[in-house]
C-alpha positions as CSV (number, residue, x, y, z in Angstrom):
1,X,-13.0,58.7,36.7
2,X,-14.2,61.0,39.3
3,X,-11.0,62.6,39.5
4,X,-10.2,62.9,35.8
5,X,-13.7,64.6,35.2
6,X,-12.8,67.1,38.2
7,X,-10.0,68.0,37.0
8,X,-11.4,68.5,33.6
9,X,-13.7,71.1,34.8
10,X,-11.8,73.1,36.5
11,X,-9.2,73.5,33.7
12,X,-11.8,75.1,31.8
13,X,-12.5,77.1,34.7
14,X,-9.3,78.4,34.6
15,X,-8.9,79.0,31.3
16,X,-12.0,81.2,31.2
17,X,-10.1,84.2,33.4
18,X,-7.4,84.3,30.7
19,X,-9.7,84.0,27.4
20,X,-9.3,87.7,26.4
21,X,-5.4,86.7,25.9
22,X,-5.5,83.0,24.8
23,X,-8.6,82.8,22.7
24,X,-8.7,82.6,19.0
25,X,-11.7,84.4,17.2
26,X,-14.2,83.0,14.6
27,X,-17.3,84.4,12.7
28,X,-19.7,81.6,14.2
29,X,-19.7,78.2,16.3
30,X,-18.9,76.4,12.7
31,X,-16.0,78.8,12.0
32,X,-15.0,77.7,15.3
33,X,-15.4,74.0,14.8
34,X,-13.6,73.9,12.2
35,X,-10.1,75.8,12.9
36,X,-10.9,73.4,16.6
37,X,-10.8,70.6,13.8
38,X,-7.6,71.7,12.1
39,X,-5.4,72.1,15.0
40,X,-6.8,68.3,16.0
41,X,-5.5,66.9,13.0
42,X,-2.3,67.9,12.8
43,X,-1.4,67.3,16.8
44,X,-3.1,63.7,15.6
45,X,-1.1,63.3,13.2
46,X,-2.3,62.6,9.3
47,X,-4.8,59.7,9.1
48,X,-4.8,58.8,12.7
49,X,-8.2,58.5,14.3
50,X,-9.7,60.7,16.9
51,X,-12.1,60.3,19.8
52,X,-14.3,63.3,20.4
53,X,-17.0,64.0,23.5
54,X,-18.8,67.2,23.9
55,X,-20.0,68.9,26.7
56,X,-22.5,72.1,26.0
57,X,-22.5,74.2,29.3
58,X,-23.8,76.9,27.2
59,X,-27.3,78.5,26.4
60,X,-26.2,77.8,22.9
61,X,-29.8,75.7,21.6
62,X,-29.1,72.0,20.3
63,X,-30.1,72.9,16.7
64,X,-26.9,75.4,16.7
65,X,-24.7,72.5,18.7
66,X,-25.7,70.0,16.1
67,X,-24.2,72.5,13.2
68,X,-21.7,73.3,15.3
69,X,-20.7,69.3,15.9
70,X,-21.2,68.5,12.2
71,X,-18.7,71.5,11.2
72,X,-16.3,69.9,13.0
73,X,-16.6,66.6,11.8
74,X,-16.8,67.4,8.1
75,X,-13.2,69.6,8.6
76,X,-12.0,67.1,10.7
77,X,-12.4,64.9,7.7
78,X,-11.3,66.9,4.8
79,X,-8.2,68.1,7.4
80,X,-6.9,64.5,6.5
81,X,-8.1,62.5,10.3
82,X,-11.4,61.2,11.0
83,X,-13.4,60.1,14.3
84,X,-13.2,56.8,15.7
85,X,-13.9,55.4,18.8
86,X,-12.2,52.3,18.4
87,X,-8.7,52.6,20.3
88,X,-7.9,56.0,19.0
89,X,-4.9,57.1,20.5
90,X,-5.5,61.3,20.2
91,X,-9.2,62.0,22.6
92,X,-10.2,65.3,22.5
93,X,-13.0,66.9,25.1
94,X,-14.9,69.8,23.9
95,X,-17.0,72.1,26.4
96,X,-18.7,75.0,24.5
97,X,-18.7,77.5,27.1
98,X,-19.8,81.6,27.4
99,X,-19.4,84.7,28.9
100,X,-21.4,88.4,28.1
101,X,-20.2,88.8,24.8
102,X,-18.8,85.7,23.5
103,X,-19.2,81.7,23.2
104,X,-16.6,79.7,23.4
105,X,-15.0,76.4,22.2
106,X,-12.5,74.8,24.7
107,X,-10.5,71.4,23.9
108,X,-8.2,69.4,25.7
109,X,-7.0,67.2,23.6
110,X,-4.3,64.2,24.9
111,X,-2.4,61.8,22.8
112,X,0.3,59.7,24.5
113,X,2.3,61.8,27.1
114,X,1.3,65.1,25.0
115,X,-1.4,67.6,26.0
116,X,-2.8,70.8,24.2
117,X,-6.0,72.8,25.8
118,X,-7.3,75.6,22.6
119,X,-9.5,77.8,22.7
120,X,-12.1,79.4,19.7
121,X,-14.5,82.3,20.6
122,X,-17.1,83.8,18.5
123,X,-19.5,86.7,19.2
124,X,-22.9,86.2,21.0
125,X,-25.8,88.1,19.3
126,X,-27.7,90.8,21.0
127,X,-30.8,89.3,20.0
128,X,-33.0,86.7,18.6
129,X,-33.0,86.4,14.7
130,X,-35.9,87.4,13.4
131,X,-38.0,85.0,11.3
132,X,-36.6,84.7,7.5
133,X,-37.2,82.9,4.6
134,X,-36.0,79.9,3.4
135,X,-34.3,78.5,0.2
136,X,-34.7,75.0,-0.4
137,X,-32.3,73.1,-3.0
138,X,-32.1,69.8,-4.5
139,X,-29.1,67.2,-5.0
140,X,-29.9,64.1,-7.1
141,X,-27.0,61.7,-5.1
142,X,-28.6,58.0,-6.8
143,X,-30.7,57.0,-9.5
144,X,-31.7,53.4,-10.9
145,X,-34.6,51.4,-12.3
146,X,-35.9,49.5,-9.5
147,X,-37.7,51.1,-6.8
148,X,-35.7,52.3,-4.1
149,X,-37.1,52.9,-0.5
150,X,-34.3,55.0,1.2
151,X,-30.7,56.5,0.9
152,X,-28.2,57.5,4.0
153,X,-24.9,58.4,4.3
154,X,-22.8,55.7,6.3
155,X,-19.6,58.0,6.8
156,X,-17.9,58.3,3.7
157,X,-20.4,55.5,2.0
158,X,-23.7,55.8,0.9
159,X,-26.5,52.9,1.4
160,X,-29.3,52.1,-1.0
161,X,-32.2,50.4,0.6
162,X,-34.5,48.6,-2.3
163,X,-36.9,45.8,-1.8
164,X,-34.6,43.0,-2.7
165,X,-31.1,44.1,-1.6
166,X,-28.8,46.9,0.0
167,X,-26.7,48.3,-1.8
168,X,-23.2,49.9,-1.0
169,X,-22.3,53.0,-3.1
170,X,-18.7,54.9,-2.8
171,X,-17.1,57.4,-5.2
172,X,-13.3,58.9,-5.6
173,X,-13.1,61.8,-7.3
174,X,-16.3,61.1,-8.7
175,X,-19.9,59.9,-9.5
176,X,-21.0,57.2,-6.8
177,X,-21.0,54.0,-8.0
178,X,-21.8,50.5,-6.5
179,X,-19.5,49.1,-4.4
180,X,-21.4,46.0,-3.0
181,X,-24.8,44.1,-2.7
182,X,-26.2,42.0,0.3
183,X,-29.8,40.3,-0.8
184,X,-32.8,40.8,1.5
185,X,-34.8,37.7,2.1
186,X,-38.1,38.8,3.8
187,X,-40.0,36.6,6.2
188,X,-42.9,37.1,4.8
189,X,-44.1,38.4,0.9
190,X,-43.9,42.0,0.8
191,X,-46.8,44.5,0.9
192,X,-48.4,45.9,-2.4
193,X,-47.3,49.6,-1.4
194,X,-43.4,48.6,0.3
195,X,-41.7,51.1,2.4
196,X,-38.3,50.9,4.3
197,X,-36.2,53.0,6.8
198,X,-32.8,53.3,7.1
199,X,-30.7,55.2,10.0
200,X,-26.9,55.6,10.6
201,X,-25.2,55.7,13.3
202,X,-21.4,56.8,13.1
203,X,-20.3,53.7,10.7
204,X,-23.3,51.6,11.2
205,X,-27.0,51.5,10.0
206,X,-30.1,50.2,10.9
207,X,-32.4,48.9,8.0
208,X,-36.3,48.9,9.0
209,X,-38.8,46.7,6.6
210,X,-42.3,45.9,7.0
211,X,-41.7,42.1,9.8
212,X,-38.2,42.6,9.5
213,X,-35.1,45.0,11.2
214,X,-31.5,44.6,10.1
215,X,-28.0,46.0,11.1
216,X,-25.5,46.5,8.9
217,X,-21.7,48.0,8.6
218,X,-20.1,49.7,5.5
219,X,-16.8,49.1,6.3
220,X,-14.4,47.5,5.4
221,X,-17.4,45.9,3.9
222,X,-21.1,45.9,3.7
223,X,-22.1,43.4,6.0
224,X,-26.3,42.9,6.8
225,X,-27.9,40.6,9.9
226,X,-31.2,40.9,9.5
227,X,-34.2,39.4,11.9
228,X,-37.8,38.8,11.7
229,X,-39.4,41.7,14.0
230,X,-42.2,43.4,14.9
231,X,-40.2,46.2,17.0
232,X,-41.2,50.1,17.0
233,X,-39.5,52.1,14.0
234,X,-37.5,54.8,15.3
235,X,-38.8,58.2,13.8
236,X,-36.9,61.4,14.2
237,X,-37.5,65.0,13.5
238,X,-34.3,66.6,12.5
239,X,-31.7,66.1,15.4
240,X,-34.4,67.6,18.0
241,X,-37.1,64.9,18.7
242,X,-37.3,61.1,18.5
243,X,-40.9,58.9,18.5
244,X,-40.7,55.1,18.7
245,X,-44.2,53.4,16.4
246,X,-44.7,50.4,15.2
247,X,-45.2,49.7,11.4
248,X,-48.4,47.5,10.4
249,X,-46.7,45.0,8.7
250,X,-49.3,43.8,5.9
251,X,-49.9,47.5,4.6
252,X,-47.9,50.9,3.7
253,X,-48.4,53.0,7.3
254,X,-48.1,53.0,10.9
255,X,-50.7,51.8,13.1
256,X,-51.0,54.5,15.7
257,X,-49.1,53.0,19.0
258,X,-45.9,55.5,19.9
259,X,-43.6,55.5,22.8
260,X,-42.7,58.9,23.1
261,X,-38.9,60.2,24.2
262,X,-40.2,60.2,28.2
263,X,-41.2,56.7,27.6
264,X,-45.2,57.4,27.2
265,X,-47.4,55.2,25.0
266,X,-50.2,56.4,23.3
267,X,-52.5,55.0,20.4
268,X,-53.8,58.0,18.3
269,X,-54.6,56.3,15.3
270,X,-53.2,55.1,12.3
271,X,-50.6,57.5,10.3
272,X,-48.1,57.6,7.2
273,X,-45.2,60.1,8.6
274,X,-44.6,62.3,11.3
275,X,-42.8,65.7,12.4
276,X,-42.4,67.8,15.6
277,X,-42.0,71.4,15.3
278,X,-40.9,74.3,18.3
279,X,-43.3,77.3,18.5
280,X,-42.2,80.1,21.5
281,X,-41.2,76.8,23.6
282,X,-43.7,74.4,23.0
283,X,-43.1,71.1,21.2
284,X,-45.7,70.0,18.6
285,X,-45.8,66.6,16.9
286,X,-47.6,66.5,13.3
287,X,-48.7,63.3,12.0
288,X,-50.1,62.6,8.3
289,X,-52.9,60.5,8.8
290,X,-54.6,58.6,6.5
291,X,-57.6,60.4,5.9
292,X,-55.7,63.0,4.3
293,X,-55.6,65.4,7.2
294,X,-52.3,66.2,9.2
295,X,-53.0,66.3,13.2
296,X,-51.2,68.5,15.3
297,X,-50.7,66.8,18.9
298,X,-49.0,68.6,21.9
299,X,-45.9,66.9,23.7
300,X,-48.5,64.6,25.3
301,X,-49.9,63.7,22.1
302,X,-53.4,65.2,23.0
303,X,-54.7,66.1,19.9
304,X,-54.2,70.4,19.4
305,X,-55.4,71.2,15.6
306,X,-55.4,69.9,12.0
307,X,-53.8,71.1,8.6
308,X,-55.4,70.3,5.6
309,X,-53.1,71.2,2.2
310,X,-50.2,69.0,2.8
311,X,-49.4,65.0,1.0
312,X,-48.9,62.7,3.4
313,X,-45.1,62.7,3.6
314,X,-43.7,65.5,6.2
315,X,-40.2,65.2,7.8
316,X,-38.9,67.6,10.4
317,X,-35.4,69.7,10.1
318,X,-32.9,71.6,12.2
319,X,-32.4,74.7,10.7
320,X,-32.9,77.7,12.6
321,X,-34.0,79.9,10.5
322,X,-35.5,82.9,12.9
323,X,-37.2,81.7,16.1
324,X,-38.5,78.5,15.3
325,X,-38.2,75.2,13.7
326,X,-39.6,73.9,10.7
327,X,-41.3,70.6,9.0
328,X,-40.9,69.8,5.3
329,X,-44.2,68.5,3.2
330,X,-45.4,67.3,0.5
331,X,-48.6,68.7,-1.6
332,X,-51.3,66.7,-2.1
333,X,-51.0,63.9,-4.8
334,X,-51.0,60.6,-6.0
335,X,-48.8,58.6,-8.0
336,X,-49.4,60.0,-12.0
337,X,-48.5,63.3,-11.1
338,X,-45.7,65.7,-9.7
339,X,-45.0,66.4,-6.7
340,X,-43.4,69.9,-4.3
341,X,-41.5,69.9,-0.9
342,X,-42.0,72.5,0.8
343,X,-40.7,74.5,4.0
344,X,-43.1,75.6,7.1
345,X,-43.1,77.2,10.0
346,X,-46.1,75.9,12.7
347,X,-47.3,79.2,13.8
348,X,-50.5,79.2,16.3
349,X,-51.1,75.1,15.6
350,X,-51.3,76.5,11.7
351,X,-49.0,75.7,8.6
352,X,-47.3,78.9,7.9
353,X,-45.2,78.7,4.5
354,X,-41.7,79.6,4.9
355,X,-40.1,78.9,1.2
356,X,-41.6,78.4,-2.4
357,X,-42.3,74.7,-3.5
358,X,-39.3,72.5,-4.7
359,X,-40.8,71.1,-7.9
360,X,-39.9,67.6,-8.5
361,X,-40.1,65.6,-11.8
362,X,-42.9,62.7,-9.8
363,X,-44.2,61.5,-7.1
364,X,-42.3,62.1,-3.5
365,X,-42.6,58.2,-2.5
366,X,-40.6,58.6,0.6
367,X,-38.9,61.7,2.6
368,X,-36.8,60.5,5.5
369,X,-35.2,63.0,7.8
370,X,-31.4,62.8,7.5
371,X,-30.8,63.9,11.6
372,X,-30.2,67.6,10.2
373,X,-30.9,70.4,7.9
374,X,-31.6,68.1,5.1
375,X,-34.2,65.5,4.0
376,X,-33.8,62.4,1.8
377,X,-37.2,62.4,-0.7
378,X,-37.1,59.7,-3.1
379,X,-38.9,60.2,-6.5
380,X,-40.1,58.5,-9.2
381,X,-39.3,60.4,-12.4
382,X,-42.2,59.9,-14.3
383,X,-40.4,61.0,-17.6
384,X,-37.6,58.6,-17.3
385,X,-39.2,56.1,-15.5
386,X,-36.4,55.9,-13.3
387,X,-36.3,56.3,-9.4
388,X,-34.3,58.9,-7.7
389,X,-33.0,60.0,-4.7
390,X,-32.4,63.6,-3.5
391,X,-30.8,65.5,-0.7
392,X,-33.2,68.4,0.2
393,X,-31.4,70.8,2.0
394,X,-32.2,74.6,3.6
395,X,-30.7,77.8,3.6
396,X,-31.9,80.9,5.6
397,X,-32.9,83.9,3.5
398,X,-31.6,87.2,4.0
């Protein structure tokens, strides 16, 4: 293993003398990803599975990987192969890499006896971004009568999570439609106010209830094991932070106890969501409490500041839209009315708005990070009745 990793290295070492000559260009990292993604599907081979690791030995920031990661994925996917990491037979290594005036995107890919080495460059800016607006936009991906506590995307399935079963969705060429059903059986009746989790994880999920944690697989076929548990809920903010907190298990909220990412526990009292946000370096976590108030807390979740005009459903996002990062909210609300998401930048400990509201036709009774630049908010349409769930995604303004 030593060896192998060695030797890895200083093949892209190498390479780097002779990039000028050998080096393919690209508008951006996800330009780059994805023509990376082309040629690994056809030396794959149509259908066959591939195993990817990344390496960033760059100054690129983990927001840009992330887009950079999912670019490949998604063309890796729609170039006919997919990633696996069960027994592939094609393994690619990526190191994004850099010089002055460019980054770069080097693979060595292996299958068999048969090596290839690429590489994609793509010009380095001269300077930070400056801080633009944002656009926020709205995809309704389920709807149904029951009330439904959160949607993710399990690969190329989609999960519903409700308070009596999970449901498997798929589509061809179409609308989704459900594909299977696997009952929950709480170990205890549920709270008044339910609420539920769910989190993916390449083709798996995690299902969080109030006393109760499952896992679960999509395919071939949706499978659940569920548990009675009183674990920590994971809680992330886009793909930058995580916060583990446990979930009172008679009511609708946390109760204040988190295990941050450095493995420090804290009790700050209780809350209903939570969000970090970056401002010139520093890392803020923002949690909706439940006296209305949000509370900004510093990476050692000391208390920092307050903002007092959002609902109490925040999530946190990836996109880089200037020199920060942002957190989604809700307006303040309750059930018999409408509800906005909006985008914000934390400037000085303060909510600064970033994007005009997202009107929605109810009440935002969830909004779940997906691990991106989009949210999942799930509404109840109070003209229909029905309960819905969108994909809230951002774009940077001009």
């Amino acid at each position: 293993m030593i060896a192998a990793v060695k030797g890895w290295h200083a093949v892209v070492s190498a390479l780097l003398f002779f990039i000028p000559a050998r080096a393919s260009a690209a508008d951006d990292g996800s330009g780059a990803a994805r023509e990376l993604a082309r040629r690994t599907a056809a030396f794959a081979g149509k259908g066959e599975p591939v195993s990817a690791t990344w390496n960033n030995a760059s100054s690129l920031d983990s927001a840009d990987l992330l887009q950079t990661r999912n670019a490949f994925e998604v063309a890796l996917r729609e170039a006919g192969s997919r990633l696996s990491e069960i027994a592939p037979q094609t393994e690619a290594r990526i190191t994004v890499s850099e010089n002055r005036a460019q980054y770069l995107l080097v693979e060595e890919i292996r299958k068999g006896e048969e090596r290839q080495v690429w590489i994609v460059a793509w010009k380095r800016g001269n300077s930070a971004p400056a801080e633009s607006a944002m656009v926020l936009e709205k995809k309704l991906v389920w709807e149904q009568e029951e009330p439904m506590l959160d949607v993710a995307f399990v690969g190329d399935d989609m999960v519903v999570l409700s308070a009596a079963k999970v449901t498997l969705c798929r589509r061809q060429n179409g609308p989704w439609t459900a594909a299977g059903m696997v009952p929950l059986s709480p170990p205890r009746p549920w709270p008044r106010d339910l609420r539920g989790r769910l989190r993916a994880n390449n083709g798996n999920f995690q299902a969080y209830l109030p006393g109760m944690a499952c896992n679960g697989t999509a395919e071939p076929a949706l499978t659940l094991d569920c548990r009675q548990s009183e674990e920590p809920w994971v809680l992330e903010s886009g793909s930058r932070s995580l916060l583990l907190s446990y979930f009172t298990a008679v009511r609708n909220f946390f109760d204040g106890r988190v295990i941050t990412q450095t493995g420090t526990r804290k009790s700050i009292g209780p809350f209903y969501s939570a969000a970090s946000a970056d401002e010139q370096g520093q890392t803020w976590w923002l949690l909706a409490m439940l006296d209305g108030r949000t509370q900004v807390f510093d990476a050692s979740f000391e208390p920092a500041g307050t903002i007092g005009s959002w609902g109490s459903d925040i999530a946190g996002i990836s996109a880089r839209c200037g020199s920060g990062s942002q957190v989604l909210a809700t307006r303040p609300g309750d059930a018999s009315t409408t509800d906005a998401v909006q985008a914000y930048a934390i400037v000085n400990r303060a909510a600064s708005p970033l994007s005009a509201p997202l009107e929605m036709p109810g009440p935002v009774m969830a909004l779940w990070p997906t691990g991106g630049t989009a949210v999942m908010a799930i509404v109840h349409n109070l003209a229909t009745g029905r309960y819905e769930a969108y994909v809230v995604s951002v774009s940077c303004g001009g």
